[in-house]
C-alpha positions in Angstrom: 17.1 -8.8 48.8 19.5 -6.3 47.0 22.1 -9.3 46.2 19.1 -11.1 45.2 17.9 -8.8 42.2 21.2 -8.4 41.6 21.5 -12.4 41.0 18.6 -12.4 38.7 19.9 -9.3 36.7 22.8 -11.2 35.8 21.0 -14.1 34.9 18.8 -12.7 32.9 21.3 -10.4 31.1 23.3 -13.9 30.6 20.0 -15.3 28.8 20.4 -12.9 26.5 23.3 -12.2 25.4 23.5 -16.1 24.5 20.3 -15.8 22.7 22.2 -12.9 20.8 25.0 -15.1 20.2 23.0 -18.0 18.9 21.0 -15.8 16.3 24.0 -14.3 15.4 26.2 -17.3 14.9 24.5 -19.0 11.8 25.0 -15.2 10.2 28.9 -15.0 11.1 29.6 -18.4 9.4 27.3 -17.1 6.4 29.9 -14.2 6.5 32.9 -16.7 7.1 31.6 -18.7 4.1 31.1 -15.5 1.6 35.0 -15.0 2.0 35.9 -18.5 0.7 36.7 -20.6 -2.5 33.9 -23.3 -3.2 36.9 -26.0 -2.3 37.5 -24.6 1.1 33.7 -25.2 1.9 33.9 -28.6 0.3 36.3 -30.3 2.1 34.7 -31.4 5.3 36.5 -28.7 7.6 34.4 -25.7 7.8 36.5 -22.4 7.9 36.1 -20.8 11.4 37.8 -17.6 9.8 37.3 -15.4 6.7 39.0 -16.1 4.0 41.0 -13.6 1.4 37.9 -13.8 -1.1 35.5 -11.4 0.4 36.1 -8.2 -2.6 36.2 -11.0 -5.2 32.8 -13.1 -4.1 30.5 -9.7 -3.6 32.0 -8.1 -6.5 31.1 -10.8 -8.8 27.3 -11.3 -6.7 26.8 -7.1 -7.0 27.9 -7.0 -10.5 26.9 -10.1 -12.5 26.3 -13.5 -10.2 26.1 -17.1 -12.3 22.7 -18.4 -11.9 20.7 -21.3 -13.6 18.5 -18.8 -15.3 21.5 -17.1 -16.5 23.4 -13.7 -15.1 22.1 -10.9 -13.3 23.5 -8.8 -11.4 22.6 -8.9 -7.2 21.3 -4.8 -7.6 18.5 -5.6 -10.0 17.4 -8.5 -8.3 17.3 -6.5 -5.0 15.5 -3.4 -7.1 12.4 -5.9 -8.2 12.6 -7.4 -4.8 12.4 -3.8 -3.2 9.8 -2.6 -5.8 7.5 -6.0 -4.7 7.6 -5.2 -1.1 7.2 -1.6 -0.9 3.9 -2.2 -3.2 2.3 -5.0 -1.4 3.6 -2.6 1.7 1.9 0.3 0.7 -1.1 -1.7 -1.2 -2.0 -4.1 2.0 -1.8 -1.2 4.3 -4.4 1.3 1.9 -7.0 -1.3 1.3 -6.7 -2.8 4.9 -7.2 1.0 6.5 -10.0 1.8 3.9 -11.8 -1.5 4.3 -11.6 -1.0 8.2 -12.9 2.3 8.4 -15.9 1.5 6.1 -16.2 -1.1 8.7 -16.0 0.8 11.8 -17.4 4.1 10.8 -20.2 3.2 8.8 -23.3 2.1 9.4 -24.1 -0.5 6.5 -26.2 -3.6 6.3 -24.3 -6.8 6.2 -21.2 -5.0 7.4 -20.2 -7.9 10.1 -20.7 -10.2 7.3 -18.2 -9.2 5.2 -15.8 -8.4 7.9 -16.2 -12.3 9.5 -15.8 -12.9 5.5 -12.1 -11.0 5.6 -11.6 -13.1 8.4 -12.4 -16.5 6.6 -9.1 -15.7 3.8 -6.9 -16.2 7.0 -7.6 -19.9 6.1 -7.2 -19.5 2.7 -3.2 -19.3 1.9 -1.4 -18.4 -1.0 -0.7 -21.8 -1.8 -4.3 -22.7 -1.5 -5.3 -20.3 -4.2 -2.9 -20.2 -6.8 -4.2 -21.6 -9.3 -7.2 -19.5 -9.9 -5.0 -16.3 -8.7 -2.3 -17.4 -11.3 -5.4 -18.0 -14.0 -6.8 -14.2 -13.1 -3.4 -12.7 -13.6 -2.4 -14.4 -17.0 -5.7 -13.4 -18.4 -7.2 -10.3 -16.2 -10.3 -10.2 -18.4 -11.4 -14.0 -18.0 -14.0 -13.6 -15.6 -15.7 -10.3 -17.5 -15.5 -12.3 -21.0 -17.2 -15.4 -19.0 -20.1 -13.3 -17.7 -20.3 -11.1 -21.1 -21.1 -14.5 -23.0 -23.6 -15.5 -20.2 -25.5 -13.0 -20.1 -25.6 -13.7 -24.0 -24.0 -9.5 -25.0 -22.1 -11.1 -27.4 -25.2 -12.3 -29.6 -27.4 -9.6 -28.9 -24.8 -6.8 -30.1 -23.2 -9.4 -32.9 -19.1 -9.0 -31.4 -17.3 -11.4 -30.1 -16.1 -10.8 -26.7 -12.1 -11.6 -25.9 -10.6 -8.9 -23.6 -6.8 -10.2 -23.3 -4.2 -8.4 -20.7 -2.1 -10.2 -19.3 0.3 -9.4 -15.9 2.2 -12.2 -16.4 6.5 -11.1 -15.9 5.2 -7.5 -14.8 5.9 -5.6 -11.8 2.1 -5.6 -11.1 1.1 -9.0 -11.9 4.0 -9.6 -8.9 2.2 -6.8 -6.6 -1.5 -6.9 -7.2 -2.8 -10.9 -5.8 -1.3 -10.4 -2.9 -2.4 -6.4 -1.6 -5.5 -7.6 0.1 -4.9 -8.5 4.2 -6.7 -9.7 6.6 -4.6 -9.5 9.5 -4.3 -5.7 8.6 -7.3 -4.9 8.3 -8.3 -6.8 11.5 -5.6 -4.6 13.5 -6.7 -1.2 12.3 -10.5 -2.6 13.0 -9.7 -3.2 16.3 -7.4 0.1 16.5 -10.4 2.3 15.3 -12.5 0.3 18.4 -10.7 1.9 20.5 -11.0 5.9 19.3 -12.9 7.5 21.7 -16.3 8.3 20.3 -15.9 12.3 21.2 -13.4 12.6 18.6 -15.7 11.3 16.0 -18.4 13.9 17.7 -16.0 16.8 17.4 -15.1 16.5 14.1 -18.9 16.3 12.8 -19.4 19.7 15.0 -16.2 21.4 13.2 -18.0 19.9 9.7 -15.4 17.1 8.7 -16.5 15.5 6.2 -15.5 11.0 6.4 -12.4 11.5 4.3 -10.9 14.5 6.2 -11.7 12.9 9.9 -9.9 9.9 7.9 -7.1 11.7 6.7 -6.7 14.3 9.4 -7.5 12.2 12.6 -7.3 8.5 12.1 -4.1 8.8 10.2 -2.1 10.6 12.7 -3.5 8.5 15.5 -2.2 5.1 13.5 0.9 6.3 13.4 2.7 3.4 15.6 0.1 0.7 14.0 1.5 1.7 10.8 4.9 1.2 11.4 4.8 -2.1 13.2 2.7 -3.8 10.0 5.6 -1.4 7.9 8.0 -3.8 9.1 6.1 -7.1 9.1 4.6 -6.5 5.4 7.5 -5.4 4.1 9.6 -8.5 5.1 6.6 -10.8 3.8 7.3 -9.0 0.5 10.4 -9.2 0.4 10.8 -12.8 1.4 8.0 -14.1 -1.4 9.5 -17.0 -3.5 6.7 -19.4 -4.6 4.2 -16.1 -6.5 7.6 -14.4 -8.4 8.6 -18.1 -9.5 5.6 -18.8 -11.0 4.8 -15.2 -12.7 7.9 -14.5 -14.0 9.9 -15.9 -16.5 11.8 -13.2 -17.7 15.3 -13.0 -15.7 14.7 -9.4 -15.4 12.1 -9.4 -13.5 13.9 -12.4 -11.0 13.9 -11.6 -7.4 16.7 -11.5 -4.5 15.3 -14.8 -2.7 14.8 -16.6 -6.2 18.4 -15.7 -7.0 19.7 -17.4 -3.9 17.9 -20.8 -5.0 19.0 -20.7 -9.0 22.8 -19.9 -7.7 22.8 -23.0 -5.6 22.3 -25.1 -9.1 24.3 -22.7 -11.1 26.9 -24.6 -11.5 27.8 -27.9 -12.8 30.1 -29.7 -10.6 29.9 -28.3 -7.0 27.4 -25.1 -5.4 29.0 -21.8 -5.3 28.5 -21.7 -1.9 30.8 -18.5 -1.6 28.8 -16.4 -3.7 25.1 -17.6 -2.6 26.4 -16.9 1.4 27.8 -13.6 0.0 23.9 -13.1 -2.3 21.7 -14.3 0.9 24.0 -11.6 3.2 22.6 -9.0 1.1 19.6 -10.1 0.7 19.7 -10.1 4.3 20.5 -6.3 4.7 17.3 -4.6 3.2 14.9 -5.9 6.0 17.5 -5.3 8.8 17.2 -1.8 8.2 13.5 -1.7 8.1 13.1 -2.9 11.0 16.3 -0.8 12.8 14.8 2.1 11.3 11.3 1.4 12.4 12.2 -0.3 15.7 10.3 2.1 18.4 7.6 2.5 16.6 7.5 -1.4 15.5 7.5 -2.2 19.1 5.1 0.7 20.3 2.8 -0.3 18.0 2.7 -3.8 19.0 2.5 -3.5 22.7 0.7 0.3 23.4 -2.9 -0.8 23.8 -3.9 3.1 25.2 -7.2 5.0 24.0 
């Protein structure tokens, strides 16, 4: 019996240290390919070993990279990148626990309704809905200048209504569409199911009022649910490419993972394949160390199902 689980230890420790090594292999020839002239990638014999190009290739991506949109330099790229996921972070995870609270706590007509109507947006991807989001965002005040003129304001008080603000190549307009979640608000909904009732009891006794039970109870308690959609949100930030292509055009406002693409086509006669390996490497690091630094409570909130 011992010899037996001793077998299947081995096996299974086997297993994954060759799953290891297969997810990490595509990344070591990225490295091995970072370290390289384009001509040794373009010969037909892929490099096995890094090359003597490695300060040279991330010295030119951290500093001033050739793109087709022009140069900029890998650190601003990663800034707006950074500054994209940490709001739809922070923004997805404050309207998903708000709207899930309301939805749990309170006792409102119509309340499943909307909740089943959250739901229904799981259907509804970005790429679905970006044309009217993209509309919104270029002109904000559309839909308010629409209903002013239906409801005829304009003729009654003699003005002409034209609100213009647009969020086009701004670190909002790159934010805002996407804060609202379904998934997250789902997962704190079903978190908040499980509270036990007698905490909600003991903190009307002690005279909480909704925001402090909220703030003093929930929160704490969400602690491990918080983390684990830290990390998933914040790499579904970070990796956006389709919304920053379309609502930016300024190059300062270009992002890590729309870098990668325009250095592919920078240049004229072959890819830079040196620099984009060395580019996607660091694009690479930012959401490694999310999820290292959040690992624990990533997994603890994914798998601790406990009242």
């Amino acid at each position: 019996m011992v010899g037996r689980n001793r077998v299947i230890d081995v096996a299974a420790h086997a297993i994954l240290i060759l799953g290891v090594l297969l997810t990490l292999f595509p990344v070591y020839i990225a490295f091995v390919a970072s370290t390289h002239p384009p001509e040794n990638l373009m010969g037909g014999r892929f490099p096995l070993l890094p090359g003597d190009q490695l300060t040279a290739n991330y010295g030119r991506v951290l500093l001033e990279p050739r793109t087709s949109a022009g140069r900029i330099s890998a650190i601003n790229m990663m800034g707006n990148s950074f500054i994209m996921a940490v709001g739809i972070t922070v923004g997805k995870i404050f309207v998903s626990f708000l709207a899930a609270f309301a939805i749990v706590y309170f006792r409102f007509r119509g309340r499943m309704f909307f909740f089943f109507l959250i739901l229904i947006t799981l259907m509804l991807p970005v790429e679905v809905r970006i044309v009217p989001t993209y509309d919104v965002v270029a002109n904000v005040f559309s839909p308010l200048n629409t209903l002013l003129r239906a409801l005829r304001l304009d003729a009654l008080l003699g003005i002409e209504f034209n609100l213009r603000l647009s969020l086009l190549n701004t670190h909002a307009g790159l934010i805002l569409p996407l804060i609202a979640s379904a998934t997250a608000t789902f997962l704190f909904r079903q978190f908040f199911q499980t509270v036990p009732d007698e905490l909600v009891d003991a903190a009307q006794l002690d005279g909480a009022s909704p925001m402090q039970f909220m703030t003093f109870i929930l929160l704490p308690l969400s602690r491990t649910n918080l983390a684990a959609l830290c990390v998933i949100l914040f790499v579904y930030g970070w990796n956006q490419y389709l919304w920053p292509l379309l609502v930016t055009t300024q190059q300062r406002y270009q992002t890590i993972v729309m870098g990668i693409q325009r250095m592919v086509n920078a240049a004229e006669s072959q890819p830079l394949w040196g620099e984009t390996m060395a580019l996607a490497l660091l694009a690479l690091l930012p959401p490694v160390i999310v999820v290292v630094a959040l690992q624990r409570l990533f997994l603890k909130g994914l798998v601790d199902t406990e009242k």
